[in-house]
Every structure is written in C-alpha cells, then in structure tokens.
N, C-alpha and C positions, 0 to 999 in steps of 0.2 A: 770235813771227813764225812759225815753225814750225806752232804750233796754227793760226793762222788760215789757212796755206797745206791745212792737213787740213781743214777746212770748205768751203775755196773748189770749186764743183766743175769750174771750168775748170785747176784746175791740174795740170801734167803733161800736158794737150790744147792743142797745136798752133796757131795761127789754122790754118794749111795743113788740120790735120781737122778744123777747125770748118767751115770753109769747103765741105769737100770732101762733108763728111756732109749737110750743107745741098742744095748739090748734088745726089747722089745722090738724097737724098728730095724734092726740090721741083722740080726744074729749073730752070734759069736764067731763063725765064719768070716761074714763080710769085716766085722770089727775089726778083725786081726789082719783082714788083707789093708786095710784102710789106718790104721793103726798095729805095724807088724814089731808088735811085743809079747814076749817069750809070756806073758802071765793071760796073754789075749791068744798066743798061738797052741800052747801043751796044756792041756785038760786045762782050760778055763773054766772058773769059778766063781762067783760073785765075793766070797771072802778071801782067795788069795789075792782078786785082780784088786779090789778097794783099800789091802795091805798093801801091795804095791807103789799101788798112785798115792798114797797118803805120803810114801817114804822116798818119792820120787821125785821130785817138783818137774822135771824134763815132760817124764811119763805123761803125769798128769796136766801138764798144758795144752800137750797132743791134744789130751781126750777131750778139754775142756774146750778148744778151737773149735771141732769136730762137731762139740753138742752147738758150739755156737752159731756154726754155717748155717743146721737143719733147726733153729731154737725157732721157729715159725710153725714148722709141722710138730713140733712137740707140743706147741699150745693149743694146738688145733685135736690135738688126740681128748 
C-alpha cells in the first residue's frame, strides 16, 4: 500500500490545492469551459465547488485528470 501511495502523484495534495491551483492558473471561466459543471459554471465558489467534488467521485476525477495533465507547471509555480 505504501508503495503505490509513492507512485500516486496526487497523494499528500489537497482537493482544496487541487482546486485552488486550477484556479489560480485558469480562472473559473476557462475551468468550467474545460470542466463544464454547474458548481464551475453559476456563481462559482471555492466552498460550493470543494462540496461538490467531495460528494462527487465523477466530478472530482474530471478535476483531478485535469490538475494531472498541467501537474508540471503547478510545480514549477
């Protein structure tokens, strides 16, 4: 178990700084066209959209592919 938690590279990363690095790099605009969810498209918000993806698993694998493409330029920030 161990071993595969050191290969995984979401692990010890947040949704909350997945979410937030996203953010930062894209805006809540581009998020929702790139991820087009009703919590990312109508008044988005860091605590409805982190409720969302908690209660989601669908939602939140989107988001979590997403941080995965760009997890290069997030280590580089």
């Amino acid at each position: 178990m161990e071993n595969q938690q050191q290969n995984n590279p979401l692990h010890g990363v947040t949704l909350e700084k997945t979410l937030t690095d996203l953010v930062e790099y894209y805006d809540w605009d581009m998020l929702a066209r790139l991820v087009p969810i009703n919590c990312f498209i109508n008044e988005p918000s860091m605590k409805s959209s982190l409720k969302f993806l908690r209660r989601t698993p669908w939602a939140r694998k989107k988001v979590e592919a997403l941080y995965l493409e760009n997890l290069d330029k997030f280590r580089q920030q």
